[in-house]
Each structure stands twice: as structure tokens, then as C-alpha cells.
MARTI-73466 format. One record per residue (C-alpha): residue number from 1; x, y, z; residue in one letter. Coordinates in steps of 0.05 Angstrom, whole numbers, padded with zeros to 5 digits. Each point is the difference from the previous one (the first is absolute). Layout:
REM MARTI-73466
   num       c1       c2       c3   residuo
   NUM        X        Y        Z         A
...
//
This chain:
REM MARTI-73466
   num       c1       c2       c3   residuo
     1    00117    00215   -00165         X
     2   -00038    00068    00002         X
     3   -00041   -00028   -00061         X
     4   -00053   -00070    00005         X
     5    00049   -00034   -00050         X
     6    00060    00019    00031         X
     7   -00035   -00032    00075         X
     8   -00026   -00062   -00031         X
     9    00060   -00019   -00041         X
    10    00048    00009    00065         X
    11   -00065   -00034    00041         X
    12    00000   -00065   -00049         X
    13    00076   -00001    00002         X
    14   -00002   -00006    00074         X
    15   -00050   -00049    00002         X
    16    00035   -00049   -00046         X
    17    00064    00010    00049         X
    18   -00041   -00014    00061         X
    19   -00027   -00063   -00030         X
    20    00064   -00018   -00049         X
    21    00033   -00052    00047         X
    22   -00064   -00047   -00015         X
    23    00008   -00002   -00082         X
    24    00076   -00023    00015         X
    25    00016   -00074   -00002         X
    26    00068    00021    00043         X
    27   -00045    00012    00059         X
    28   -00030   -00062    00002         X
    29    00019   -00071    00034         X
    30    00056   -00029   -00043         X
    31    00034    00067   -00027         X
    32    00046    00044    00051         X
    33   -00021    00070   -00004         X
    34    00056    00044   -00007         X
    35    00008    00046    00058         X
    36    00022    00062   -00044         X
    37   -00074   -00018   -00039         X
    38   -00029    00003    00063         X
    39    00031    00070    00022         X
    40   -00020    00028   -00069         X
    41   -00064   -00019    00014         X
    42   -00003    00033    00064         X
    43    00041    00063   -00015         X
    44   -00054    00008   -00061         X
    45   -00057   -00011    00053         X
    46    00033    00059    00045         X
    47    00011    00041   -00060         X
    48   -00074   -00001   -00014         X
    49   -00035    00011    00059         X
    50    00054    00065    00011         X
    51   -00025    00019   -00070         X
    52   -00082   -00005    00025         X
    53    00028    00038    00068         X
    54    00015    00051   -00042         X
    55   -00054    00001   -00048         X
    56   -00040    00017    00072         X
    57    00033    00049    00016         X
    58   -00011    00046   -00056         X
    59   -00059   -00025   -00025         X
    60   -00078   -00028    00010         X
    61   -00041   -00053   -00026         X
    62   -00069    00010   -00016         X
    63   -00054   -00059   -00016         X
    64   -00065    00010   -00015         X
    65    00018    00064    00027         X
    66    00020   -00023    00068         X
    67    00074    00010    00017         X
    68    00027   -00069    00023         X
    69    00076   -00027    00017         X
    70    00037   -00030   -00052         X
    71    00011   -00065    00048         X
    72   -00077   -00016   -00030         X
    73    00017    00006   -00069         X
    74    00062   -00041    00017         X
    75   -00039   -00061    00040         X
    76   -00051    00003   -00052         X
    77    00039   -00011   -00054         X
    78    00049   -00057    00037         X
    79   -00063   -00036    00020         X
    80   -00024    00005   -00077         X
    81    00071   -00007   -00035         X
    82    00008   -00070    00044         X
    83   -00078   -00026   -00013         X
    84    00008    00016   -00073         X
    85    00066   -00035   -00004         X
    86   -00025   -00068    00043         X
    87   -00063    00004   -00054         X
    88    00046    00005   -00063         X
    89    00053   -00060    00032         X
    90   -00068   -00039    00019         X
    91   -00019    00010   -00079         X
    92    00062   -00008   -00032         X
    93   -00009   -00076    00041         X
    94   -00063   -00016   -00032         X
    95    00035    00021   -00074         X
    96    00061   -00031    00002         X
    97    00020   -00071   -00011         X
    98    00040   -00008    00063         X
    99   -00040   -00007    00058         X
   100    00021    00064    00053         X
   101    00075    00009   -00024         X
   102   -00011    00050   -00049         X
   103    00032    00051    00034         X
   104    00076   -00008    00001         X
   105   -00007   -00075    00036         X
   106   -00042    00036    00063         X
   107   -00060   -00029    00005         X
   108   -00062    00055    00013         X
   109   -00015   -00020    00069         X
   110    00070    00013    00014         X
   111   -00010    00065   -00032         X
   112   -00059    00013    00035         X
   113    00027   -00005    00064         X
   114    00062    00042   -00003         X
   115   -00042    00053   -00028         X
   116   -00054   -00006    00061         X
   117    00061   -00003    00038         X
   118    00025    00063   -00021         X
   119   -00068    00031    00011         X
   120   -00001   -00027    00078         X
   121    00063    00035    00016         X
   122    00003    00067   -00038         X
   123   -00078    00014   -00016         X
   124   -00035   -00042    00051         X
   125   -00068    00044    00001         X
   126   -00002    00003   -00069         X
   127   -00006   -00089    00000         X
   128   -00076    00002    00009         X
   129   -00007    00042   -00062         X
   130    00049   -00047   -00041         X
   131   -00036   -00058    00019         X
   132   -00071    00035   -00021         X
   133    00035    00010   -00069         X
   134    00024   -00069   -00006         X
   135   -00069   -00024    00013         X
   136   -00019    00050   -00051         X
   137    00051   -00030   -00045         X
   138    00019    00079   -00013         X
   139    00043   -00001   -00064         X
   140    00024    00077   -00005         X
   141    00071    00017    00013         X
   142   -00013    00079   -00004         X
   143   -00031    00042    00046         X
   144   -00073   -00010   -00003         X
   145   -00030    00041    00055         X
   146   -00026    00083   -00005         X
   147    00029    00046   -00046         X
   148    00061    00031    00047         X
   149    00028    00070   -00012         X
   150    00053    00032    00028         X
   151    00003    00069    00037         X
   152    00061    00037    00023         X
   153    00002    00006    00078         X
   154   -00006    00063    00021         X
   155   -00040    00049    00045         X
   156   -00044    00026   -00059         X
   157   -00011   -00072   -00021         X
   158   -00014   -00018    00069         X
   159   -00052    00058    00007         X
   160   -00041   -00027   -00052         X
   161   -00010   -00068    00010         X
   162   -00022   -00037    00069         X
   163    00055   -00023    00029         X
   164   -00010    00043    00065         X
   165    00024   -00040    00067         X
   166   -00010   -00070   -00036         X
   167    00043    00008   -00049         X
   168    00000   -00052   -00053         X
   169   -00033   -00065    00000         X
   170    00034   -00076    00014         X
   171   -00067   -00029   -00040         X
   172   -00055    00017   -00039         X
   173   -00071   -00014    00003         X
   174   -00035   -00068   -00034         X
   175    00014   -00017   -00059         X
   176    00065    00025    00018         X
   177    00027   -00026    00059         X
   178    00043   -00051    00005         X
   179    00020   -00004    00081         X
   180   -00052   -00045    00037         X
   181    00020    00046    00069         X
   182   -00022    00069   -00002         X
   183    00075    00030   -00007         X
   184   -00031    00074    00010         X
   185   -00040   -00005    00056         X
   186    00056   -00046    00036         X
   187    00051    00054   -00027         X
   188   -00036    00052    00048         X
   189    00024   -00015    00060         X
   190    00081    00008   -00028         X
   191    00027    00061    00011         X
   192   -00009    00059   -00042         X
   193    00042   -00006   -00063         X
   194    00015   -00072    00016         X
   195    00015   -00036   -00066         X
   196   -00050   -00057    00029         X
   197   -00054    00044   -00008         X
   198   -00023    00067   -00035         X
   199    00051    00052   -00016         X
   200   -00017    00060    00018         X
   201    00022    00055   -00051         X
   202   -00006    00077    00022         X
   203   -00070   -00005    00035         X
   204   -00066    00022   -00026         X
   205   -00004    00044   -00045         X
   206   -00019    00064    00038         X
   207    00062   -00010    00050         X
   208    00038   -00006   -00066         X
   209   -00028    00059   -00023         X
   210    00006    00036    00068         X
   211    00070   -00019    00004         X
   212    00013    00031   -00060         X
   213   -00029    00069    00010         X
   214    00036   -00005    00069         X
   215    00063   -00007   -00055         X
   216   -00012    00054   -00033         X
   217   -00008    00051    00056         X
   218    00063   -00014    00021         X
   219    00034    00015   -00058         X
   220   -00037    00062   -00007         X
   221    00021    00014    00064         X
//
């Protein structure tokens, strides 16, 4: 995951798991969902966000220069995966010869809803943003916002790049921000190096680089 590819391809593999339960007829009035299905489901779910916990931990995400959480990148691309997929059901209606039921016998309203379902429990800030992409009948099911790279975490990183006490970003800036709350500016009043808010990582750079010459002279010692 140290490489873009290697993010997005574990990032579109989660997403599909988060929303797989709506493309399955078994979950749906008339079939009984398995419980073991169900499990799998959620042990896949667990598996991913320890993966993206990790990810964290050793490294940063920078857009447009700007070092943001990967929960963004995650909400963004639910909220566009599930728009894109309502807009290709909604199409595959208007192209097919059988009315709504051209998905497995579940009609797309029905599909609709246990994907806005889905949203409402698990990504519930990240619904206004779906439902501006549905408007916009938004079509892509790949990552569409700024270019991201990916920096190791570490004090020399961190020295270099303005994370200082904020730490890295819950949203970004129009065109790019998806919550209709300010998430930073309410994440301020969380304590420091709460995961509601910025994550503070080693200071500003001159306490980092104090710090380290405070290191040294020790050693030297």
C-alpha cells in the first residue's frame, strides 16, 4: 500500500465490500441471507479498516499538497461508488426490456434504498455529498478527486511539510469538499490527537528539529 496503486486497489476493494450486501438478491425481501455471508461480510469490513489503521500509521496522504486522513478518500469514494452505481441501475432500467427487474429480480428503488441505507449508518456525513452526485448523475467508479501521493511518516517527512499542531486535514477546500459541516474547525475543540479531529504528528518543525539536536547531545554525551 506504500505505492498509489497498491492504496487504490485495496481502497476500491473495500468499497465494493462496504456496499456488496446491496448488489445481492439474498439480502433482499424474499431470499434468507445466510448468516455465515453476513459474518464474511463483516469480518472483510473489520479486515479493511485494520488495513487503513495501519496504512496511518506509517504513512501520509498528500492532496493538492495538503496532507488529509484517509477517512476522506474513503467517504468520497463510498458516496461516489453508490451514486455511480444508483445512475448505472437507473440506466440499465431505461435499456432493458423489463421494466426495473433487471438486476437479479430487485427492482432499483429497492436497490437504491439499501444502498442509502448503508450510507445512513456507516458514512452518514458523507450522504449530502452522495446525494449531490446523484443529482449530478456522477457516472465514475474510480477515484476522481486530486492527484494523491503517498509519503512515509516520519520526523524528516514531518519537518517538511505543514502538518505542525493541525495535523492532517478531515476535508479539503471547494471543489473538494464533500462534508456540508466544517469537520476541521468542529474537530478543534477534541482533544489533541483525537481521531475526531487533527492528528498531531511530532509538532512544528523547529520543535522537531530542536528535539533532535537535544538527541544528539545526549548521545554525545
Amino acid at each position: 500500500m506504500s505505492s498509489e496503486v497498491g492504496f487504490f486497489d485495496v481502497l476500491y476493494l473495500g468499497v465494493f465490500v462496504i456496499l456488496s450486501s446491496a448488489f445481492d438478491r439474498r439480502f433482499y425481501n424474499g431470499f434468507k441471507t445466510s448468516s455465515s455471508l453476513a459474518a464474511e461480510i463483516g469480518h472483510a469490513m473489520l479486515r479493511f479498516r485494520s488495513l487503513l489503521h495501519r496504512f496511518s500509521l506509517r504513512f501520509i496522504l498528500l492532496l493538492d499538497g495538503e496532507p488529509v486522513v484517509h477517512k476522506y478518500l474513503v467517504d468520497r469514494m463510498v458516496a461516489e461508488f453508490a451514486a455511480a452505481s444508483v445512475v448505472f441501475s437507473k440506466a440499465a432500467d431505461l435499456s432493458g426490456d423489463g421494466g426495473c427487474y433487471n438486476h437479479g429480480g430487485v427492482p432499483t428503488e429497492m436497490i437504491q434504498a439499501h444502498i442509502e441505507g448503508i450510507l445512513r449508518r456507516s458514512h452518514k456525513k458523507a450522504f449530502p455529498y452522495y446525494s449531490r452526485c446523484l443529482d449530478r448523475s456522477h457516472k465514475h467508479f474510480l477515484w476522481t478527486g486530486p492527484k494523491v501521493h503517498i509519503l512515509p511518516r516520519s520526523d524528516d517527512i514531518a519537518s517538511l511539510i505543514p502538518l505542525t499542531c493541525k495535523g492532517e486535514k478531515l476535508d479539503l477546500p471547494s471543489p473538494n469538499q464533500i462534508y456540508t459541516i466544517d469537520v476541521d474547525a468542529e474537530s478543534t475543540a477534541a482533544p489533541a490527537g483525537s481521531q475526531l479531529g487533527y492528528r498531531c504528528i511530532g509538532g512544528s518543525s523547529s520543535n522537531i528539529a530542536n528535539e533532535e539536536t537535544r538527541k544528539r547531545k545526549r548521545v554525545n554525551s
